[in-house]
GUSELO-663387 format. One record per residue (C-alpha): x, y, z negated. Coordinates in Angstrom, 2 decimals. Example, Ala and Ser with C-alpha at 12.3 -4.5 7.8 and 13.67 -1.06 7.14 Angstrom:
2
rec X:12.30; Y:-4.50; Z:-7.80
rec X:13.67; Y:-1.06; Z:-7.14
END
This chain:
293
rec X:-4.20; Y:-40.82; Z:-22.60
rec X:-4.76; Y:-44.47; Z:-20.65
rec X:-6.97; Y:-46.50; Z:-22.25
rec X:-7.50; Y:-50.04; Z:-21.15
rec X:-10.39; Y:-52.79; Z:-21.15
rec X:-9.58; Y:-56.14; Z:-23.39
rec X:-8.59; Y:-57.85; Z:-19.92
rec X:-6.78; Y:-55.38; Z:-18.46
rec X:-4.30; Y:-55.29; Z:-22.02
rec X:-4.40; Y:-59.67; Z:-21.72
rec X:-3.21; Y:-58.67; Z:-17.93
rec X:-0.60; Y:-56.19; Z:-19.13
rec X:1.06; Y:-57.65; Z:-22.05
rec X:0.47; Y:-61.24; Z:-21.33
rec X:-1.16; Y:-61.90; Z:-24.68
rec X:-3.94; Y:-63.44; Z:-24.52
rec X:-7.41; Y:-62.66; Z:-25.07
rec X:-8.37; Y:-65.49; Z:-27.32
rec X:-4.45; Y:-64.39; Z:-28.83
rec X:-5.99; Y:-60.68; Z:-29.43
rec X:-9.29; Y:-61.38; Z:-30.94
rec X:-7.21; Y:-63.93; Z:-33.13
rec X:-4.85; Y:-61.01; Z:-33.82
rec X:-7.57; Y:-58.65; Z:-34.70
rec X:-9.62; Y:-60.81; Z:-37.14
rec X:-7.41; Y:-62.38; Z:-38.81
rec X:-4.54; Y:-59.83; Z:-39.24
rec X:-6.39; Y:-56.18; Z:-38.33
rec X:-3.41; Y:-56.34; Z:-35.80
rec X:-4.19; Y:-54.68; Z:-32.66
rec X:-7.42; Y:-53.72; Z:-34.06
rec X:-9.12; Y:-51.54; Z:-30.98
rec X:-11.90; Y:-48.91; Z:-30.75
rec X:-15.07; Y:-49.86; Z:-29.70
rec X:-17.39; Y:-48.04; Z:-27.47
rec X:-21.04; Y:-46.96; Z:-27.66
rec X:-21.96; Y:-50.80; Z:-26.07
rec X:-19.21; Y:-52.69; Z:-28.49
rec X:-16.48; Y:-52.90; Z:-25.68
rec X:-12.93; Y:-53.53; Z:-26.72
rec X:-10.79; Y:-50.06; Z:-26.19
rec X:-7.16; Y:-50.00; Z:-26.37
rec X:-4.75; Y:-47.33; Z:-26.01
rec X:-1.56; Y:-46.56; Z:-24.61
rec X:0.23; Y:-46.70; Z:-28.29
rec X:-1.33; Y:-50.32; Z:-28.74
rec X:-0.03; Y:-51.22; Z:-25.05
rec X:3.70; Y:-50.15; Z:-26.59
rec X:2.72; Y:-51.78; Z:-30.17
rec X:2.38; Y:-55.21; Z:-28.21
rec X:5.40; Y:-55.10; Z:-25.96
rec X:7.44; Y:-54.32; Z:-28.81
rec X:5.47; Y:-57.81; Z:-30.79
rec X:6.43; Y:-59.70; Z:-27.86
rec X:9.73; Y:-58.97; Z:-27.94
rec X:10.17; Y:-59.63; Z:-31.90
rec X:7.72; Y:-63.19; Z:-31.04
rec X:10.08; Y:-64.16; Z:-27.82
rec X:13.04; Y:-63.87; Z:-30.88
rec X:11.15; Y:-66.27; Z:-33.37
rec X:9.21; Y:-63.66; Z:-35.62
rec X:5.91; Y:-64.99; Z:-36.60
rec X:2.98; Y:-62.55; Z:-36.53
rec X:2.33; Y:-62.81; Z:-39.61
rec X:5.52; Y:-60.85; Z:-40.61
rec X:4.97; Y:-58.20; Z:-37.42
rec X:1.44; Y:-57.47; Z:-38.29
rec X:3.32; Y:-56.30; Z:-41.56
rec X:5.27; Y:-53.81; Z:-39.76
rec X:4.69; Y:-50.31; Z:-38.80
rec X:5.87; Y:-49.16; Z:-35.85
rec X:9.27; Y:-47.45; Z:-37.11
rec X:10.08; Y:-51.25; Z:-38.79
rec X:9.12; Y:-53.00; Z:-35.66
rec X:11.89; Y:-50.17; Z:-33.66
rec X:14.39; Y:-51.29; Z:-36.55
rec X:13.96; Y:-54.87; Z:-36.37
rec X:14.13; Y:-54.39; Z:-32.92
rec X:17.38; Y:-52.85; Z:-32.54
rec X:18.91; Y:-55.78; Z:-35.06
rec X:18.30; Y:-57.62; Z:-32.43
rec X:20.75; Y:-56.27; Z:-29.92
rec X:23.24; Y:-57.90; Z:-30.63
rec X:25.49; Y:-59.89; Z:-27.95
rec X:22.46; Y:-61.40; Z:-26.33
rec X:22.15; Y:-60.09; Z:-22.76
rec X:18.96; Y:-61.44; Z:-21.68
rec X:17.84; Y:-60.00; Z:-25.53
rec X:19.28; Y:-56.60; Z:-24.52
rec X:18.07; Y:-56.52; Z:-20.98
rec X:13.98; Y:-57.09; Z:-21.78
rec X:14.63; Y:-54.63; Z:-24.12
rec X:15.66; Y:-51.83; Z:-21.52
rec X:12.92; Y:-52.98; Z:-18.99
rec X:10.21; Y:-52.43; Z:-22.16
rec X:11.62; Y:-49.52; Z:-23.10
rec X:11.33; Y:-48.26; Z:-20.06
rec X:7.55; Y:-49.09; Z:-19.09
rec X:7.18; Y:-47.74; Z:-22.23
rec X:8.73; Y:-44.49; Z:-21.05
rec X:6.63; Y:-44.16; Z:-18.01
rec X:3.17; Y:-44.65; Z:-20.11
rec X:4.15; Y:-42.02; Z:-22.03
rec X:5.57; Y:-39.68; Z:-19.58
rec X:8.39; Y:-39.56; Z:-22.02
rec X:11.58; Y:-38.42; Z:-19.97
rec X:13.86; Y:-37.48; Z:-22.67
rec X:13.91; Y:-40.73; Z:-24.24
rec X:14.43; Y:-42.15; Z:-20.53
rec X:17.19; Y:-39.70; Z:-20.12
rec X:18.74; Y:-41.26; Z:-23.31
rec X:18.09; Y:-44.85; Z:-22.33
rec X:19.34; Y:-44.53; Z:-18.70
rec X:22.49; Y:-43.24; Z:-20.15
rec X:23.10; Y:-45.67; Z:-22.74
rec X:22.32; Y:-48.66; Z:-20.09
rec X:24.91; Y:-47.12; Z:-17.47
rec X:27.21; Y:-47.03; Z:-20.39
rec X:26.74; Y:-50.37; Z:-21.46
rec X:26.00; Y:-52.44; Z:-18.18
rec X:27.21; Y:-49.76; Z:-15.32
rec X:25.42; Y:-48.75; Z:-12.86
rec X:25.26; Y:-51.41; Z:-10.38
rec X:24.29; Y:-53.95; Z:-13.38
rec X:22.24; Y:-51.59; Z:-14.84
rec X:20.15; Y:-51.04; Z:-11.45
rec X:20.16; Y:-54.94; Z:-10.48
rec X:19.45; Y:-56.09; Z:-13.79
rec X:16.74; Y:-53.46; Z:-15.59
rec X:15.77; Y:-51.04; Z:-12.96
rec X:14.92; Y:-53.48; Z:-10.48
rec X:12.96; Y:-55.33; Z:-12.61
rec X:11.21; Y:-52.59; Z:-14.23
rec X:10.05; Y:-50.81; Z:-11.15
rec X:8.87; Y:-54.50; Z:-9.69
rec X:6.82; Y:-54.86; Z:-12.85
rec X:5.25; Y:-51.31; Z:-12.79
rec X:4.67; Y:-51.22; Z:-8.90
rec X:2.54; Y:-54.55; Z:-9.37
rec X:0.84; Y:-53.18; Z:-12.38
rec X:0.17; Y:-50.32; Z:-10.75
rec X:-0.68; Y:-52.08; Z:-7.32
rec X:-3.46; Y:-53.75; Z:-9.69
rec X:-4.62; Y:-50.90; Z:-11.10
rec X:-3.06; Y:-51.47; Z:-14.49
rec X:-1.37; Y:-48.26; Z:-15.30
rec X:-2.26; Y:-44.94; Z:-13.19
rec X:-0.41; Y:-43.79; Z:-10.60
rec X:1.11; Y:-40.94; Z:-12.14
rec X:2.74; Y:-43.05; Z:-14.69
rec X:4.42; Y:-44.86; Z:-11.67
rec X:5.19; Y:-42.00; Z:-9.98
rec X:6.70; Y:-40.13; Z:-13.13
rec X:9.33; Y:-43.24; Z:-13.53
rec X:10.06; Y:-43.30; Z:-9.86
rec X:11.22; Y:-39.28; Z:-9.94
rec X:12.81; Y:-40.30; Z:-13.22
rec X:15.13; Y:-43.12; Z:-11.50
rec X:15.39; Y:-41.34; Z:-8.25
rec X:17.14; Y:-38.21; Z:-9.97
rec X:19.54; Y:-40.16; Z:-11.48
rec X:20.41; Y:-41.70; Z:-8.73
rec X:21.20; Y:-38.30; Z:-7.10
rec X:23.16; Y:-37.17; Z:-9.97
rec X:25.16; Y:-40.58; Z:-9.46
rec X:25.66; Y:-39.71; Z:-5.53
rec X:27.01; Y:-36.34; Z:-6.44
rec X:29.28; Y:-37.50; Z:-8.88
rec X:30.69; Y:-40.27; Z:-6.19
rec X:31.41; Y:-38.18; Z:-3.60
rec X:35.34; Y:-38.44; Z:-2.48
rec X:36.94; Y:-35.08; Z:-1.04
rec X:37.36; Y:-37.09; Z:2.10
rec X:34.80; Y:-39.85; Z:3.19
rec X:37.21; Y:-42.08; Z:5.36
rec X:34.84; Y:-45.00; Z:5.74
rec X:31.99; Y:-45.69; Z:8.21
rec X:29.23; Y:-43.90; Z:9.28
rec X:26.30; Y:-45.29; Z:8.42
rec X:22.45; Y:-44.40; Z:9.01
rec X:19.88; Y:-44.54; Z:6.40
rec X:15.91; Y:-44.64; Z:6.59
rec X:12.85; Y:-46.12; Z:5.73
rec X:10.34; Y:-46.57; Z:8.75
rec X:7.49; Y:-45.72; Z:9.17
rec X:4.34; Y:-46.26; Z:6.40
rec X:8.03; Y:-47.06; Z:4.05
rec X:7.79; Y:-44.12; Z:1.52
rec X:9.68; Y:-45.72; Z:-1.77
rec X:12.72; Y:-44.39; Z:-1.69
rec X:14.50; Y:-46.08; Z:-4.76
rec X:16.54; Y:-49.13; Z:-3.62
rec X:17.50; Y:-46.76; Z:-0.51
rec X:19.03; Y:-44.04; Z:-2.67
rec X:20.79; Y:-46.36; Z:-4.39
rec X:22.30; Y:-47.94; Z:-0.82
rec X:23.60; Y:-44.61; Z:-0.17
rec X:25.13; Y:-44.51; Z:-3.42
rec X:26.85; Y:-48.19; Z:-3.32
rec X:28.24; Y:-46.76; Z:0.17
rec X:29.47; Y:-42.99; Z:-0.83
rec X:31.44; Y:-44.96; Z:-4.07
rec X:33.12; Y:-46.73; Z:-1.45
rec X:34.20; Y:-44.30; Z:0.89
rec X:31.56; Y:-43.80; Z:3.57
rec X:29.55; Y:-41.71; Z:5.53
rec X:25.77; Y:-41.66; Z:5.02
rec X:23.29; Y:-39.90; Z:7.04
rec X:20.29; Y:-40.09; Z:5.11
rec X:17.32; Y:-39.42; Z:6.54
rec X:14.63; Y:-40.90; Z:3.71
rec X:11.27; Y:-41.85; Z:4.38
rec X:8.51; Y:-42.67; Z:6.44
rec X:10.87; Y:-41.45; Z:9.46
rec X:9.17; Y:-42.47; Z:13.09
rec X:11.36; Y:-44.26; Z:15.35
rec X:11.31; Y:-42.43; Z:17.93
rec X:13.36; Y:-39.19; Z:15.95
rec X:16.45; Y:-41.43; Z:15.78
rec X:17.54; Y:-40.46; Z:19.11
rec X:18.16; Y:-37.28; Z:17.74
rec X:21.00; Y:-38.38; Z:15.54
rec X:22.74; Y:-40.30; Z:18.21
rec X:23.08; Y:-37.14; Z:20.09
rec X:25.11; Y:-35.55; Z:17.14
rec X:26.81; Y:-38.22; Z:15.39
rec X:28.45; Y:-41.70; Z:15.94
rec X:26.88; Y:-44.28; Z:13.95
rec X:28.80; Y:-47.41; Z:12.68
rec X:25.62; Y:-49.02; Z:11.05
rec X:21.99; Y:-48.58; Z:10.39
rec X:20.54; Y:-49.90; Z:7.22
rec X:17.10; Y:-50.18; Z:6.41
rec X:14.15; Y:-51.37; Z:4.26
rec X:11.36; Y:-53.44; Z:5.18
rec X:9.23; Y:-54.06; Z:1.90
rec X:5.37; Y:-53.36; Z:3.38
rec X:3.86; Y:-56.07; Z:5.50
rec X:3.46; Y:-53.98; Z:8.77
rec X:7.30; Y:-53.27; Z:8.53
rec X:8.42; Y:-57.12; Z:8.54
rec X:5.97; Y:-57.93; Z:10.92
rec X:7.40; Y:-54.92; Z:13.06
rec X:11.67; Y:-56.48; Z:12.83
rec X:11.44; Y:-57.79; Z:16.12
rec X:10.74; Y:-54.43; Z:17.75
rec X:12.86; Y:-52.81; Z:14.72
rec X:15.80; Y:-54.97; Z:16.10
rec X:15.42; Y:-54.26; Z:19.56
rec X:15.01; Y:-50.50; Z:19.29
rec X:17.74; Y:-50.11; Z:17.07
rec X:19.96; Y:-52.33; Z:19.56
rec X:18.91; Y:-50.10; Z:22.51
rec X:20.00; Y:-46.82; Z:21.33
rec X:22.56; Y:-47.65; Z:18.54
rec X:24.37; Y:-49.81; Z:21.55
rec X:27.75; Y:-49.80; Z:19.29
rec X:26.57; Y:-50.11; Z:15.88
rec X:25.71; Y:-52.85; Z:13.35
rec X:22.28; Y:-52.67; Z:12.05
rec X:21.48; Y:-53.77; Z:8.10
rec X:17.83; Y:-54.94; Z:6.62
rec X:16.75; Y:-55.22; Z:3.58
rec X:13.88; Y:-57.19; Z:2.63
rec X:12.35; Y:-60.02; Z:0.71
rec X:9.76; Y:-63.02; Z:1.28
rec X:10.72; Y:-62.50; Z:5.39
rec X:8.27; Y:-65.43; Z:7.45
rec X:9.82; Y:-64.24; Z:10.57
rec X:11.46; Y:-66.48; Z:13.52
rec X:15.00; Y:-65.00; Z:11.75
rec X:16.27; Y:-65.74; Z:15.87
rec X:13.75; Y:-62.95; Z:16.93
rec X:16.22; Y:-60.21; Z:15.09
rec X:19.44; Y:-61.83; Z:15.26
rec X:21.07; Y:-58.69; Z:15.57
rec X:19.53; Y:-57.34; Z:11.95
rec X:21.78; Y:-58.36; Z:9.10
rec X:19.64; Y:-59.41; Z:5.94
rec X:21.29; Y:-58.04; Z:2.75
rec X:19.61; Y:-60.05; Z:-0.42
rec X:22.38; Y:-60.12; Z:-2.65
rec X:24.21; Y:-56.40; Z:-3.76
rec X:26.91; Y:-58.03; Z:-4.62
rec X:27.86; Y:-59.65; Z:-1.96
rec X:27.03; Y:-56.33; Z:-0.24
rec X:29.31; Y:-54.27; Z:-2.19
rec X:31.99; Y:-56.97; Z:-1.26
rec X:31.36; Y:-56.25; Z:2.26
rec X:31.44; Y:-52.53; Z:2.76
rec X:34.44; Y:-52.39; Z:0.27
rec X:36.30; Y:-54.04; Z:2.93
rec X:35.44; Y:-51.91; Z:5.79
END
């Protein structure tokens, strides 16, 4: 079980400290352990307690009423909440889901995944919660505010159903392109690139996927055995966007026939130094694209 210092919870669940020690005095609510010097310890099932309070707060419950509540009452009122609302519905998924990976729960992120898919599709689903979620965690975990095994458990999570989703899209024939998937080099999250290869088998195409970390230099051996239409890529660290220039010359040099895709965020790059990289920031207007081709 995580525990977590009084700061790191403020950091977490954007509460407050002053908010907490408020909480705690005058309500017993979020009441933590202390430790052999009097430091604040609180736990992973506090850390889901107060996502679930600032969910019922963001909907105009006063703490006074939640502090009230046990934790099955605060689920009920909760789910009374989901409603028609979608920005309501979709901060519930993303908590639910943190909440998942702190508790290395994967049953009930079996049953959420589901139900989201159901409710938003998959596209939605991904662009709306997943997204999102995995942002949130990777800069939580980035500051050292969950472990890394929490991270990695929702990663695998996300990345299986992903597969299952690839599976299930595959046509008998794959008329459309031919397209080339990697990450480069130091690139090892493998997410938004399974769910590329997805967006493309649904409509039609041909993926070579060749996943992560992958060294330029072994891309020669797939021009040797297959035609490619289009290479697609993603450049999230800093030493890949600072490396697009080369990226886009490279790629140009021995995919001579072939249109080459980025996708990336925050780029401060001359955009004329890899004007023969098409940026993809929108996956709807993405979608558009390859369903035309």
């Amino acid at each position: 079980m995580s525990t977590y210092s009084i700061n790191q919870f403020s950091e977490i669940t954007g509460i407050t400290k002053f908010v907490l020690r408020t909480w705690e005095n005058r309500y017993g609510f979020l009441k933590p352990e202390r430790s052999e010097t009097n430091i604040r310890i609180y736990t992973d099932e506090m850390l889901v307690r107060a996502l679930n309070t600032n969910f019922l707060l963001q909907n105009n419950y006063k703490i006074s009423k939640i502090s009230k509540l046990s934790d099955t009452e605060i689920v009920s009122e909760i789910e009374g909440l989901l409603t028609d609302d979608l920005d309501n519905i979709i901060e519930y998924y993303i908590n639910e889901i943190i909440i998942c990976a702190i508790n290395f729960d994967g049953q009930k992120f079996h049953d959420l995944y589901t139900e989201g898919i159901n409710k938003f599709g998959l596209r939605n689903f991904y662009k709306d919660v997943i997204l999102v979620t995995m942002q949130k965690v990777g800069l939580l975990w980035l500051s050292n505010k969950v472990s890394p095994s929490q991270e990695h458990f929702l990663s695998e999570q996300i990345k299986q159903k992903i597969s299952v989703s690839i599976n299930d899209a595959y046509y008998k024939n794959q008329a459309g392109k031919t397209w080339l998937l990697f990450l480069p080099e130091n690139e090892f999250h493998e997410i938004g690139l399974l769910f590329t290869k997805f967006l493309l088998v649904q409509n039609g195409h041909n993926v070579v996927y060749l996943g992560s970390n992958v060294p330029y230099g072994s891309l020669t051996d797939v021009i040797e055995k297959r035609k490619i239409d289009a290479t697609l890529l993603f450049a999230v660290t800093n030493g890949s966007k600072n490396n697009l220039s080369y990226t886009a010359n490279y790629l140009n040099s021995v995919f001579k026939d072939s249109d080459h895709y980025v996708i990336t965020h925050n780029l401060n790059i001359d955009r004329n130094l890899i004007s023969n990289l098409k940026i993809v920031d929108d996956i709807d207007k993405f979608v558009e694209e390859i369903s035309n081709k």
